[in-house]
N, CA, C and O atoms as CSV, one atom per row, in Angstrom:
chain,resi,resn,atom,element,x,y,z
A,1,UNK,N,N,0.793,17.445,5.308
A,1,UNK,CA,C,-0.444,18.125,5.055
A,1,UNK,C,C,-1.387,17.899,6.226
A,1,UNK,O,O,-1.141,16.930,6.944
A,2,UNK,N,N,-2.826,18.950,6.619
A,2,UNK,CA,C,-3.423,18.695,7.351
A,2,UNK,C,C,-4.482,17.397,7.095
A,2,UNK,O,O,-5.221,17.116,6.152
A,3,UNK,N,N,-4.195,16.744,8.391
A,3,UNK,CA,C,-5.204,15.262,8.111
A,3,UNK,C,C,-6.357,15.489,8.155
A,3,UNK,O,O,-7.021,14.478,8.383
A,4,UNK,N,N,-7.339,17.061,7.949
A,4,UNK,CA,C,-8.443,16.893,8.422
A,4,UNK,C,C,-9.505,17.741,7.305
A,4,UNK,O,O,-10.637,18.226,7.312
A,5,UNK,N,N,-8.144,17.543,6.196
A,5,UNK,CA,C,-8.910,18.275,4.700
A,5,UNK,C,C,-9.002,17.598,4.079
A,5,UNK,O,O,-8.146,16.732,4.260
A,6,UNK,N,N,-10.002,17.284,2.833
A,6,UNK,CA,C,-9.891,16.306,2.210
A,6,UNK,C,C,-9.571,17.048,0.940
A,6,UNK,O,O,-9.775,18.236,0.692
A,7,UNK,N,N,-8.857,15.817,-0.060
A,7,UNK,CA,C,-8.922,16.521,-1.267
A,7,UNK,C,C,-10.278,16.142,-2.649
A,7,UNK,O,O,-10.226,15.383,-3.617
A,8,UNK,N,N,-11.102,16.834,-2.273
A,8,UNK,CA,C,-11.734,17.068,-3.678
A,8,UNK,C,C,-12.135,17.622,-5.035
A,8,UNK,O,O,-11.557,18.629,-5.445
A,9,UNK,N,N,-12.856,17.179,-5.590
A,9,UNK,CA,C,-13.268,18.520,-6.468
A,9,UNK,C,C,-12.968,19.877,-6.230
A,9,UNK,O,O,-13.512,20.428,-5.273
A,10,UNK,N,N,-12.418,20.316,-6.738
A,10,UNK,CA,C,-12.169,21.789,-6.104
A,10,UNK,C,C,-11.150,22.420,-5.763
A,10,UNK,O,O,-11.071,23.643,-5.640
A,11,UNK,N,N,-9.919,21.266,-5.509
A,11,UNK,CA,C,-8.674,21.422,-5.109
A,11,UNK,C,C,-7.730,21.774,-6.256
A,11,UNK,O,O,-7.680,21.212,-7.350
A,12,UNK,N,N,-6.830,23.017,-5.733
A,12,UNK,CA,C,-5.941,23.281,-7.001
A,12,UNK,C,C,-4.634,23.364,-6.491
A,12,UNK,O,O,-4.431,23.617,-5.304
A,13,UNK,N,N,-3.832,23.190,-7.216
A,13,UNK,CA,C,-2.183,23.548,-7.043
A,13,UNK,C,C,-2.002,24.794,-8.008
A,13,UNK,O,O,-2.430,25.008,-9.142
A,14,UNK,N,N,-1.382,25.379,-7.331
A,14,UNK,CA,C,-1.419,27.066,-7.888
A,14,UNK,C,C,0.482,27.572,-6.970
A,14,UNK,O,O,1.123,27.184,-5.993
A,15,UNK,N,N,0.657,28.676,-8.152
A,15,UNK,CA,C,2.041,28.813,-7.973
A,15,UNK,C,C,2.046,30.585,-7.964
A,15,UNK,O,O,1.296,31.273,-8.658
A,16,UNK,N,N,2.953,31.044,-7.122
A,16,UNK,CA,C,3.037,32.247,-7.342
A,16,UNK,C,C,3.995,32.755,-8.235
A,16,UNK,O,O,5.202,32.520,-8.292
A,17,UNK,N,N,3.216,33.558,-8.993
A,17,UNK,CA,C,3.938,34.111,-10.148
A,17,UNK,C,C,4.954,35.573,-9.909
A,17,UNK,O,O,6.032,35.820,-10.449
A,18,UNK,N,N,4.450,36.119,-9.253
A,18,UNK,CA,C,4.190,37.696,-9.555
A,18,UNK,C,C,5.402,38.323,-7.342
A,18,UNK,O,O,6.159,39.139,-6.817
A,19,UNK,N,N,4.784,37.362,-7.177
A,19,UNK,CA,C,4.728,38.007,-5.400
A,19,UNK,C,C,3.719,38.026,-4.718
A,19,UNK,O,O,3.668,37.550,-3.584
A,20,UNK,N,N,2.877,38.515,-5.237
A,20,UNK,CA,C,1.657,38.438,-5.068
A,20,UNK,C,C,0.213,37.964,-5.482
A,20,UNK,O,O,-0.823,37.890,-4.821
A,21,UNK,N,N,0.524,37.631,-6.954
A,21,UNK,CA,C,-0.955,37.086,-7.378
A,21,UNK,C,C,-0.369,35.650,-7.738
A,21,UNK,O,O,0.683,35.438,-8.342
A,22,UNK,N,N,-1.357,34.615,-7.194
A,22,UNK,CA,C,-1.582,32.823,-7.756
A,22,UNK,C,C,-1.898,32.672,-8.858
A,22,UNK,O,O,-3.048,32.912,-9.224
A,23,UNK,N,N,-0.967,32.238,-9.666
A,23,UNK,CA,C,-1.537,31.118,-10.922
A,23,UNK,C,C,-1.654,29.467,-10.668
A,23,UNK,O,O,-0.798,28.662,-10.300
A,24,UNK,N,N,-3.283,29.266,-11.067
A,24,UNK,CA,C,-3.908,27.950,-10.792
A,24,UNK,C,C,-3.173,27.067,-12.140
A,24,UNK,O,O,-3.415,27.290,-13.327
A,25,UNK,N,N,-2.144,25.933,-11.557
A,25,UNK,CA,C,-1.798,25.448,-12.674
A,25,UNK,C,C,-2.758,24.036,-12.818
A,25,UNK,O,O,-2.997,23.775,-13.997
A,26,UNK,N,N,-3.368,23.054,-11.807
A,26,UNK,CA,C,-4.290,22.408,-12.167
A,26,UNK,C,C,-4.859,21.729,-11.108
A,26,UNK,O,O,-4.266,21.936,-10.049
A,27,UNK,N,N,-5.863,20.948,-11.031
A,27,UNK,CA,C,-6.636,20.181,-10.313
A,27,UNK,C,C,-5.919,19.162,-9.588
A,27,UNK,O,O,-5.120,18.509,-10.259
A,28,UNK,N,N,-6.020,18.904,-8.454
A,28,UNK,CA,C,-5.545,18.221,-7.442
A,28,UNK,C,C,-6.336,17.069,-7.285
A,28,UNK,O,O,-7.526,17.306,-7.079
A,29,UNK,N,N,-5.855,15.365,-7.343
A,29,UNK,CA,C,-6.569,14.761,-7.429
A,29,UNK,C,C,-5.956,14.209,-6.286
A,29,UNK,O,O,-6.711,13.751,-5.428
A,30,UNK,N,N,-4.763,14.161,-6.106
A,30,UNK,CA,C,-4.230,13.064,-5.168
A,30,UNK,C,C,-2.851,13.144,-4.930
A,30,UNK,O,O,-1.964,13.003,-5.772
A,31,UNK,N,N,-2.659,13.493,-3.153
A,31,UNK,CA,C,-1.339,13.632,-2.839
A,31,UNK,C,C,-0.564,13.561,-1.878
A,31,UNK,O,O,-0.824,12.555,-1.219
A,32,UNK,N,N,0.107,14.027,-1.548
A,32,UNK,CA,C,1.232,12.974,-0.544
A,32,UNK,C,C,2.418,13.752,-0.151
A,32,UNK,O,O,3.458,13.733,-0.808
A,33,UNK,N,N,2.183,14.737,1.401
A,33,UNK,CA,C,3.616,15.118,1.548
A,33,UNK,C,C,2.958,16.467,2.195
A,33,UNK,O,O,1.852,16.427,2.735
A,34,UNK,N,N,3.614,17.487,2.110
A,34,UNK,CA,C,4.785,17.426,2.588
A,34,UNK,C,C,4.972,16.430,4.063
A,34,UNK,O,O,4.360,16.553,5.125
A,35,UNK,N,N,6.127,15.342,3.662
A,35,UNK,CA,C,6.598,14.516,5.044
A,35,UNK,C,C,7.699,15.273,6.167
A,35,UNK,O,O,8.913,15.074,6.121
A,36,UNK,N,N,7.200,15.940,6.915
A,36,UNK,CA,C,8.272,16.300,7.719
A,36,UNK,C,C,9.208,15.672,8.898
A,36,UNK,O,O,8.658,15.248,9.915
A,37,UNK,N,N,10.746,15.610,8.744
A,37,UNK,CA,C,11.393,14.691,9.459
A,37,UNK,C,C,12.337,15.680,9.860
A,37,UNK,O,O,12.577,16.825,9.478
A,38,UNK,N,N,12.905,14.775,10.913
A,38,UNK,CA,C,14.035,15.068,11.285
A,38,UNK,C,C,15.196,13.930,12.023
A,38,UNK,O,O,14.892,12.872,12.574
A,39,UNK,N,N,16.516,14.466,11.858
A,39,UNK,CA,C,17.199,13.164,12.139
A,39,UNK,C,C,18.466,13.729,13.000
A,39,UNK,O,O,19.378,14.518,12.749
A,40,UNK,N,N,18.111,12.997,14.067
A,40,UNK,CA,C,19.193,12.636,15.406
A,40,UNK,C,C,20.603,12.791,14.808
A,40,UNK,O,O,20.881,12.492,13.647
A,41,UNK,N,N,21.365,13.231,15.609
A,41,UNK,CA,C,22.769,13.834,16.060
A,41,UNK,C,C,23.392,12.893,16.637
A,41,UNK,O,O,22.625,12.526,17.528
A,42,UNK,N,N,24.373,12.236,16.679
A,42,UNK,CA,C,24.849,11.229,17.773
A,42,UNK,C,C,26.200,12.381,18.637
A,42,UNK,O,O,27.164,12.738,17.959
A,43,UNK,N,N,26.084,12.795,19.988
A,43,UNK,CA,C,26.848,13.565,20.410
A,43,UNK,C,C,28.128,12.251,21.423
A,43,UNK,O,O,28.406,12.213,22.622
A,44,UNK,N,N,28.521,11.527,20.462
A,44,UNK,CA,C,29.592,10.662,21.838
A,44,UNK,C,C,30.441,11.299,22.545
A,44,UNK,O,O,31.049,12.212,21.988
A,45,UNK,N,N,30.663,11.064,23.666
A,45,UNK,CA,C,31.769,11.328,24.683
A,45,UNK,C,C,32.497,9.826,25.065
A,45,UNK,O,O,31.930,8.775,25.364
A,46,UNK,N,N,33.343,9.990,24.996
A,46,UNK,CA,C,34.768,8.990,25.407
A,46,UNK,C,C,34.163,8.037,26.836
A,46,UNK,O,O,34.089,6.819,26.993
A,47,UNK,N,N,33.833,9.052,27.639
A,47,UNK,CA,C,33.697,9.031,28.746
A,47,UNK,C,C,32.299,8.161,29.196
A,47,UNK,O,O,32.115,7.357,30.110
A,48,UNK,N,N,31.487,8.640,28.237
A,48,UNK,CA,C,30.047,8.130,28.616
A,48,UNK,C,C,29.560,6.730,27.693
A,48,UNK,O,O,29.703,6.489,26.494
A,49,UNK,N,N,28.903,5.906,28.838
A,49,UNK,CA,C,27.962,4.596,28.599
A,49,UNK,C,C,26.716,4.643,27.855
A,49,UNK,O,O,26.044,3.634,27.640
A,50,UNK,N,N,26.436,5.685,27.502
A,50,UNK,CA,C,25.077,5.837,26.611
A,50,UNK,C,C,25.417,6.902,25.639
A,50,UNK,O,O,25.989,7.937,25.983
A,51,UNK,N,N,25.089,6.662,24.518
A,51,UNK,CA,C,24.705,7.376,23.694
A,51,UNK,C,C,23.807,8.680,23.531
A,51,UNK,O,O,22.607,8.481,23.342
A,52,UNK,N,N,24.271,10.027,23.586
A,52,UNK,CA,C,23.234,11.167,23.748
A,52,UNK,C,C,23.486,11.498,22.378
A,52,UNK,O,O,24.439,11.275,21.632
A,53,UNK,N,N,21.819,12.394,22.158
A,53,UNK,CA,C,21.568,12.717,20.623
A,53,UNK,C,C,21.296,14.154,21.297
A,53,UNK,O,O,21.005,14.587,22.412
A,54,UNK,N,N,21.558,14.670,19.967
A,54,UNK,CA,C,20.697,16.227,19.824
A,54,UNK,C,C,19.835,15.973,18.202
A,54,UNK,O,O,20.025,15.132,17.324
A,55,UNK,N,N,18.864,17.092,18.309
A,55,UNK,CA,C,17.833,17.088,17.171
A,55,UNK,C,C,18.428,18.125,16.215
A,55,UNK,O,O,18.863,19.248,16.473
A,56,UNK,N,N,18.335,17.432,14.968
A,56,UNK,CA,C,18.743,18.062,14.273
A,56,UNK,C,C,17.929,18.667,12.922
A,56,UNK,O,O,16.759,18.300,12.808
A,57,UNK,N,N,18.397,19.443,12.038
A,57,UNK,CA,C,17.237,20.701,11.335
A,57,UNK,C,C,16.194,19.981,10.306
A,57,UNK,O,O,16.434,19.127,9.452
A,58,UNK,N,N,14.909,20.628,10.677
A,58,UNK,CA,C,13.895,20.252,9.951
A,58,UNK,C,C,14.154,19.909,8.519
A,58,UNK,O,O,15.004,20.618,7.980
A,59,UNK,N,N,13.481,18.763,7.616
A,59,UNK,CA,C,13.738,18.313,6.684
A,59,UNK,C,C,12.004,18.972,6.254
A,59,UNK,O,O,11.277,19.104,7.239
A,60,UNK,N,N,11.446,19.320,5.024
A,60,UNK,CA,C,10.109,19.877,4.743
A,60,UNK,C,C,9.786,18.267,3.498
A,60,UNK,O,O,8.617,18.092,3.153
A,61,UNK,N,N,10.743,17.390,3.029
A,61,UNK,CA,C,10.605,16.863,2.343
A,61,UNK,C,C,10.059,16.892,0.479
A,61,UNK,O,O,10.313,17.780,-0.335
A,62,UNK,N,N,9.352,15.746,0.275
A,62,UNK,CA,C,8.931,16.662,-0.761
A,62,UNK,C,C,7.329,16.357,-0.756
A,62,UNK,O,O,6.930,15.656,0.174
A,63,UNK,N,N,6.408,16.802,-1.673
A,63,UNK,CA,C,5.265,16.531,-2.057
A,63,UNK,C,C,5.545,16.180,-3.704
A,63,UNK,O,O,6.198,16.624,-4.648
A,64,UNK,N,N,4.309,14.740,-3.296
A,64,UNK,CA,C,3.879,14.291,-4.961
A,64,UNK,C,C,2.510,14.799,-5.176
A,64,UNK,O,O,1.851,14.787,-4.136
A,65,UNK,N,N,1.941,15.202,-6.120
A,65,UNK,CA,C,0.726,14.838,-6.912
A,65,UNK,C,C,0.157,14.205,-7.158
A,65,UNK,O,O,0.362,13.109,-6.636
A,66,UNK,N,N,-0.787,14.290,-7.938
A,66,UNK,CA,C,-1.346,13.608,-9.513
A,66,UNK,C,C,-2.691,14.526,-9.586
A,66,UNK,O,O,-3.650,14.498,-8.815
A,67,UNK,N,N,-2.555,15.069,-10.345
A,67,UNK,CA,C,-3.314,16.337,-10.976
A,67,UNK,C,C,-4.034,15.891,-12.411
A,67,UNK,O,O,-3.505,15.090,-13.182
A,68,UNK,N,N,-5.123,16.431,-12.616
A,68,UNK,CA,C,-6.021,16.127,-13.865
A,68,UNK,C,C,-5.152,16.864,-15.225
A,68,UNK,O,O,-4.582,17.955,-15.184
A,69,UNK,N,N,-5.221,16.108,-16.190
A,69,UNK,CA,C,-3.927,16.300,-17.210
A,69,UNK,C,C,-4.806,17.472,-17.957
A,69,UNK,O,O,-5.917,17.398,-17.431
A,70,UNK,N,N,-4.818,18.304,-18.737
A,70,UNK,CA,C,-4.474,19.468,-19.320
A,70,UNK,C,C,-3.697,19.776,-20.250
A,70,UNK,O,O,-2.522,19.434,-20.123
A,71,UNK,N,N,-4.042,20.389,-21.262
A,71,UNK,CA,C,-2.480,20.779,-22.499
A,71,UNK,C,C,-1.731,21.949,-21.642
A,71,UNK,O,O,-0.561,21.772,-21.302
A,72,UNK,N,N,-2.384,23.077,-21.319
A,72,UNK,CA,C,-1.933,23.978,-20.770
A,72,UNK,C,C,-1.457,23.878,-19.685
A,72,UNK,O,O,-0.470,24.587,-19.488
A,73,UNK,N,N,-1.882,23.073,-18.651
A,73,UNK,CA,C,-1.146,22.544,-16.879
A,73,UNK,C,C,-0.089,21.774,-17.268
A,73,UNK,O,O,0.821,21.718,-16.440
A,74,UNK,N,N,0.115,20.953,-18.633
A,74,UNK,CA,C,1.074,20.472,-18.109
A,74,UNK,C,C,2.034,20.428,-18.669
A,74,UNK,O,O,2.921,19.587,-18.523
A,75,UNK,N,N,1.997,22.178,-20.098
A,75,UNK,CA,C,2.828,22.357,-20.073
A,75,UNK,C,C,3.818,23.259,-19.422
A,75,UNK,O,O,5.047,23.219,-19.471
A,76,UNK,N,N,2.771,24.343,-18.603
A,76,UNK,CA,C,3.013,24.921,-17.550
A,76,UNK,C,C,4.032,24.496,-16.716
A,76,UNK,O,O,5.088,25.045,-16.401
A,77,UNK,N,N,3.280,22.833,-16.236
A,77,UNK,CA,C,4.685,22.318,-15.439
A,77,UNK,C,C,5.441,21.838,-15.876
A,77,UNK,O,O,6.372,21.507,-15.141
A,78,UNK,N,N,5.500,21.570,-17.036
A,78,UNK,CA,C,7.457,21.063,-17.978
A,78,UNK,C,C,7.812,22.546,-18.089
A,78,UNK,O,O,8.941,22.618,-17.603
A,79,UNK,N,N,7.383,23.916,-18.527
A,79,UNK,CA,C,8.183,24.831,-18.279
A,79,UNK,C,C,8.585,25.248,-16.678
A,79,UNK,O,O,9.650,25.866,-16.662
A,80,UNK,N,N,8.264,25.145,-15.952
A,80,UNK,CA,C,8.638,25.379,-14.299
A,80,UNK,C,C,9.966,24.516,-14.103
A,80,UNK,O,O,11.042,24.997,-13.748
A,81,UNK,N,N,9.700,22.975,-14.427
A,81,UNK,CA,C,10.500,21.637,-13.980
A,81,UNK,C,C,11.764,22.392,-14.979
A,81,UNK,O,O,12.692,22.839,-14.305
A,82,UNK,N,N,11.875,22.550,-16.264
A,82,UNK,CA,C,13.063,23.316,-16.944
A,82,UNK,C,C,13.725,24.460,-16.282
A,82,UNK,O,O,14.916,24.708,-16.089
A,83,UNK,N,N,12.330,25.270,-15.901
A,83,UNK,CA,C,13.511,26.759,-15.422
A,83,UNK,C,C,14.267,26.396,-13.998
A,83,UNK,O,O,14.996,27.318,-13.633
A,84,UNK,N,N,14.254,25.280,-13.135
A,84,UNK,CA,C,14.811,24.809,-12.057
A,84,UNK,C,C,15.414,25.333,-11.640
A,84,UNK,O,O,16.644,25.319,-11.600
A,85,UNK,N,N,14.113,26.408,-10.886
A,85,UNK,CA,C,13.950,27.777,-9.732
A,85,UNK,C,C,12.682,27.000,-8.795
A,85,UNK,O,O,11.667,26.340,-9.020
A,86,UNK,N,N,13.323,27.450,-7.792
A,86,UNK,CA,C,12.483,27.747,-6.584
A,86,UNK,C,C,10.898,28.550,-6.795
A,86,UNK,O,O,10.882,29.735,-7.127
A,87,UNK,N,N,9.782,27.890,-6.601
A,87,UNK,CA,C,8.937,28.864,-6.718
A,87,UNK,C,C,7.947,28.656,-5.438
A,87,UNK,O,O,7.881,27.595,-4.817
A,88,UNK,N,N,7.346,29.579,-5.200
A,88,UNK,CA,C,6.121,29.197,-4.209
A,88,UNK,C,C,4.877,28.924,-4.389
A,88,UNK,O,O,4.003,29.746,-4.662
A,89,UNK,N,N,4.707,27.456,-4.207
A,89,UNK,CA,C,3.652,27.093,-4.594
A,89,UNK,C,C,2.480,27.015,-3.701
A,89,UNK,O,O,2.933,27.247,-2.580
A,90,UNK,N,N,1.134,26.797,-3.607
A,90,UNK,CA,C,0.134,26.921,-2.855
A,90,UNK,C,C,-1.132,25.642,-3.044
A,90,UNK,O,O,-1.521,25.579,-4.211
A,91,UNK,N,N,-1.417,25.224,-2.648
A,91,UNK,CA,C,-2.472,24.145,-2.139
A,91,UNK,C,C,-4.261,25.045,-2.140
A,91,UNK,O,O,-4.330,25.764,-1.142
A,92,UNK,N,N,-5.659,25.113,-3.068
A,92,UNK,CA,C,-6.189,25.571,-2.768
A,92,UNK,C,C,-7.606,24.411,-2.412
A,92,UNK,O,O,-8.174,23.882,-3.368
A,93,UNK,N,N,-8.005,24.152,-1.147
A,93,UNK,CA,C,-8.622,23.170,-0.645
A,93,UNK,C,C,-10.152,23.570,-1.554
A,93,UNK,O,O,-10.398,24.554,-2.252
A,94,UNK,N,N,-10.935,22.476,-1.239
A,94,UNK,CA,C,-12.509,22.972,-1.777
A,94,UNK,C,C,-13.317,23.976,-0.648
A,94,UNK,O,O,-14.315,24.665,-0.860
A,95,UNK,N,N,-12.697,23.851,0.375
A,95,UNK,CA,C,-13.366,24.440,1.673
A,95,UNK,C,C,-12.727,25.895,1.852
A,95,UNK,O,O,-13.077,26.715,2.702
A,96,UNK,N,N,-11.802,26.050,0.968
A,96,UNK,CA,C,-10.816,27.352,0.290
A,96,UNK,C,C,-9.728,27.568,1.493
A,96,UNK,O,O,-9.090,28.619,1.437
A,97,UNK,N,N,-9.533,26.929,2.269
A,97,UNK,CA,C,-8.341,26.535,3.159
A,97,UNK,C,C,-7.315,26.516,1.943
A,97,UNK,O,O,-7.537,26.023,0.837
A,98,UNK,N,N,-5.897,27.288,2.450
A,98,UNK,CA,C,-4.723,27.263,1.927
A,98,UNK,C,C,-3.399,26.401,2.612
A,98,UNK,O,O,-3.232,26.013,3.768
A,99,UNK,N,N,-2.644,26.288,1.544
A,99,UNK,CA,C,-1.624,25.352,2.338
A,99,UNK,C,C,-0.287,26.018,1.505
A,99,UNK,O,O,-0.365,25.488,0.397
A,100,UNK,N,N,0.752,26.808,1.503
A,100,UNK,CA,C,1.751,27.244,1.222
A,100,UNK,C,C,3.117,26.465,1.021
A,100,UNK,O,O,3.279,25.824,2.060
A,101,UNK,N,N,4.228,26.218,0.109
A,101,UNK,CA,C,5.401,26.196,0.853
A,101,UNK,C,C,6.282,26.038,-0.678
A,101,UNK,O,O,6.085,25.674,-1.837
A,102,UNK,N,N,7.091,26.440,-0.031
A,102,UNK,CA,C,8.495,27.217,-1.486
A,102,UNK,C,C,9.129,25.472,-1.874
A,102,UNK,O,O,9.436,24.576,-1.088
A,103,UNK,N,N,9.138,25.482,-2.533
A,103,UNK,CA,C,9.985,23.952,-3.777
A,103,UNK,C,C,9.974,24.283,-5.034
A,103,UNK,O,O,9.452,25.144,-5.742
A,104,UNK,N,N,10.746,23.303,-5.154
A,104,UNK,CA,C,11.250,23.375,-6.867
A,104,UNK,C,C,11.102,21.778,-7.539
A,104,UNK,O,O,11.273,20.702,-6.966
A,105,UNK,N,N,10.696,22.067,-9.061
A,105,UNK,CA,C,9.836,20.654,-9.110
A,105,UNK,C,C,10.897,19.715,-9.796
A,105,UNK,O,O,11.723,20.045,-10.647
A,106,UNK,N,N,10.678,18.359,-9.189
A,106,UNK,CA,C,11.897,17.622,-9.343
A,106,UNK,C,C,11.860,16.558,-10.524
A,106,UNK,O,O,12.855,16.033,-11.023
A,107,UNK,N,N,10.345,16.301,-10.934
A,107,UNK,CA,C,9.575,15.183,-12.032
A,107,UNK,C,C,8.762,15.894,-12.143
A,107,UNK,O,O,8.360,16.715,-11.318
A,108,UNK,N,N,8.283,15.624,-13.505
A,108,UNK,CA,C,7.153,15.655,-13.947
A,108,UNK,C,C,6.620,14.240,-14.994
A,108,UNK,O,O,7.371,13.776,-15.852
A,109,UNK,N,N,5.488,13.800,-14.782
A,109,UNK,CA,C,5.092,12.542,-15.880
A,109,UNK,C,C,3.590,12.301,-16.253
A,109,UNK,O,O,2.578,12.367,-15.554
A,110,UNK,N,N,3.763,12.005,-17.553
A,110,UNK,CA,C,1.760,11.813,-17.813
A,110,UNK,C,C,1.933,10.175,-17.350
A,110,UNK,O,O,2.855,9.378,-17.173
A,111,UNK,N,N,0.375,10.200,-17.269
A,111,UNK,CA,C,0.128,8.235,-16.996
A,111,UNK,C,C,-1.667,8.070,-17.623
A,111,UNK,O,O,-2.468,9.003,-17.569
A,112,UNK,N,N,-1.920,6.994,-18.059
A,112,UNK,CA,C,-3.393,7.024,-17.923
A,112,UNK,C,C,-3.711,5.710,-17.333
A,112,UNK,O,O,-2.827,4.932,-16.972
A,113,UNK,N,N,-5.355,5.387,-17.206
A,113,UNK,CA,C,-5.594,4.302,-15.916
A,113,UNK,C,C,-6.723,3.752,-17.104
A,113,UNK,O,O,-7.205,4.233,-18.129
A,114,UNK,N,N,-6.848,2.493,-16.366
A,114,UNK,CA,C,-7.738,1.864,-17.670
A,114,UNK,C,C,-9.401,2.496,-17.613
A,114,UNK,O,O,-10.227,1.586,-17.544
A,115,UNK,N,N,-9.855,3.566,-17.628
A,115,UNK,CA,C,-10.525,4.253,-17.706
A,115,UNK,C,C,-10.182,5.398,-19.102
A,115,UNK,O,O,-10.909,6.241,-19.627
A,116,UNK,N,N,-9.056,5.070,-19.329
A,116,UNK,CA,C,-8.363,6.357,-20.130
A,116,UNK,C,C,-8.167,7.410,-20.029
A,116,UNK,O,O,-7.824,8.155,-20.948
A,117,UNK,N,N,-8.432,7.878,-18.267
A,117,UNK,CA,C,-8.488,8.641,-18.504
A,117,UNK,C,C,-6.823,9.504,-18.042
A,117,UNK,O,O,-6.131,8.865,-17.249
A,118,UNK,N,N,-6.359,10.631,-18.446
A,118,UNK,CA,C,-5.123,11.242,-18.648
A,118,UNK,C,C,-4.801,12.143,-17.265
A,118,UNK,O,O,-5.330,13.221,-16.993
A,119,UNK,N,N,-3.653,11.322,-16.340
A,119,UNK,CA,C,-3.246,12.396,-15.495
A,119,UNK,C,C,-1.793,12.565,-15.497
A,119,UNK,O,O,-1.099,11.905,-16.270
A,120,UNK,N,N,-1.231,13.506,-14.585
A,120,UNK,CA,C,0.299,13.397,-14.613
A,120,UNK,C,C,0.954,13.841,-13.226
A,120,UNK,O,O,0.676,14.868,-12.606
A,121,UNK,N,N,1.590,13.167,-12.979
A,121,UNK,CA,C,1.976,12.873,-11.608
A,121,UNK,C,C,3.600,14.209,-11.550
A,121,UNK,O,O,4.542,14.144,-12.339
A,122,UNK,N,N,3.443,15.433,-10.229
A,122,UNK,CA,C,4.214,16.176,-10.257
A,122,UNK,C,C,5.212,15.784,-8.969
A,122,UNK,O,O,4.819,14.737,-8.455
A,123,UNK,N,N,6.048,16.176,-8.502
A,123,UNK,CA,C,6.939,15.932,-7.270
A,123,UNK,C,C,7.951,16.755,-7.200
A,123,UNK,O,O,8.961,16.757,-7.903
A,124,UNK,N,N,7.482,17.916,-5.776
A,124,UNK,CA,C,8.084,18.701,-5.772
A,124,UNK,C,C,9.110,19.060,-4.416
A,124,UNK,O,O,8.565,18.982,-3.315
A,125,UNK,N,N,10.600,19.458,-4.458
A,125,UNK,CA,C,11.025,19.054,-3.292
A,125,UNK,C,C,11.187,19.705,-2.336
A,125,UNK,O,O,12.416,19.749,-2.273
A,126,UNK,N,N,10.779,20.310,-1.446
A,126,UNK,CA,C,10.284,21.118,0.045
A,126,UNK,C,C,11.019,22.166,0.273
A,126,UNK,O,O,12.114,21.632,0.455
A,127,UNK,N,N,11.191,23.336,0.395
A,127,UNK,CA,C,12.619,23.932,1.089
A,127,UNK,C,C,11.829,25.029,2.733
A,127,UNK,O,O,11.154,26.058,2.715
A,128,UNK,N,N,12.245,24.333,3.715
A,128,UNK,CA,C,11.544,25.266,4.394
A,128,UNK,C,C,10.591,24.930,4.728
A,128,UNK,O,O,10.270,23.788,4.398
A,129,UNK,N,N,9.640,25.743,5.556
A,129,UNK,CA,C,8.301,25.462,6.383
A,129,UNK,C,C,6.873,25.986,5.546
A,129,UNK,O,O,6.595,26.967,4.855
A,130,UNK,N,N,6.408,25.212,5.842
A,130,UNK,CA,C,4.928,25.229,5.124
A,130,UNK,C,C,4.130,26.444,5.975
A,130,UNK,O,O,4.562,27.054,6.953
A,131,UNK,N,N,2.772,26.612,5.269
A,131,UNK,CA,C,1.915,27.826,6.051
A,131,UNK,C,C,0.399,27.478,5.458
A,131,UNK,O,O,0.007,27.491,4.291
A,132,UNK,N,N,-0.170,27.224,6.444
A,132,UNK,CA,C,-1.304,26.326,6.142
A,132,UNK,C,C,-2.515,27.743,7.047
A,132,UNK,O,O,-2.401,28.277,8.150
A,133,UNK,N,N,-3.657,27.931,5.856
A,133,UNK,CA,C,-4.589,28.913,6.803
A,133,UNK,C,C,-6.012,27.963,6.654
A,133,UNK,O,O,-6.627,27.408,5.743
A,134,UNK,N,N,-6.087,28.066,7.538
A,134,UNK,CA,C,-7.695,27.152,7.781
A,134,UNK,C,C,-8.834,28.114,7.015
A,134,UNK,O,O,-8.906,29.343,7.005
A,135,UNK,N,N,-9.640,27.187,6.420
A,135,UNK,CA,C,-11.185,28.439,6.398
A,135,UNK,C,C,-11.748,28.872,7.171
A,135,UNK,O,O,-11.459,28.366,8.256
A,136,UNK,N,N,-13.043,30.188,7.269
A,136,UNK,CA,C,-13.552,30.916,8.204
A,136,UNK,C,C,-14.319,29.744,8.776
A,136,UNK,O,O,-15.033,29.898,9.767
């Protein structure tokens, strides 16, 4: 994710339904990812004293959550985590900056904090490249 958004009030995780139109499934409190990696090739030759690598294909990883709990968000996301399809999901910042990228959700879990108060932690696993649009 970009290091130079913050997440606050305001932030939603939203999924595309349709092709074209976002459904806001809930509030974004706190999250983590997408980690993008990649991992070395070892190319040996018989012949050669060093070890040469080539780079090998982008990993998008996954993203976790923890989203403000909801009856409706979260059952939203136990029906998504069941139909275990690919969907495209979207990031909507408070500054209305977007952040894009296609996964399929791998957990879903409620938790509460000694405040009581009710969240549930989502984790979803990457396929592909993200698309991030800055605000005006």
């Amino acid at each position: 994710m970009s290091a130079n958004i913050e997440v606050t009030v305001g932030s939603f995780l939203e999924y595309n339904s349709t092709g074209s139109t976002y459904v806001e499934i809930a509030e974004v409190m706190n999250f983590a990812g997408p980690a993008y990696k990649r991992k070395s090739i070892p190319l040996p030759a018989l012949h050669d004293t060093v070890l040469a690598k080539k780079t090998g294909r982008q990993d998008s990883g996954e993203v976790t959550l923890t989203c403000g709990w909801t009856k409706a968000a979260y059952g939203l996301l136990l029906g998504l985590f069941k139909a275990n399809t690919s969907k495209i999901y979207r990031f909507s910042y408070a500054d209305v900056s977007t952040e894009s990228f296609t996964g399929r959700i791998i957990a879903v879990g409620q938790k509460s904090n000694d405040e009581s108060e009710c969240t549930f932690d989502v984790t979803i696993d990457c396929s592909g490249d993200t698309t991030f649009s800055a605000a005006a």
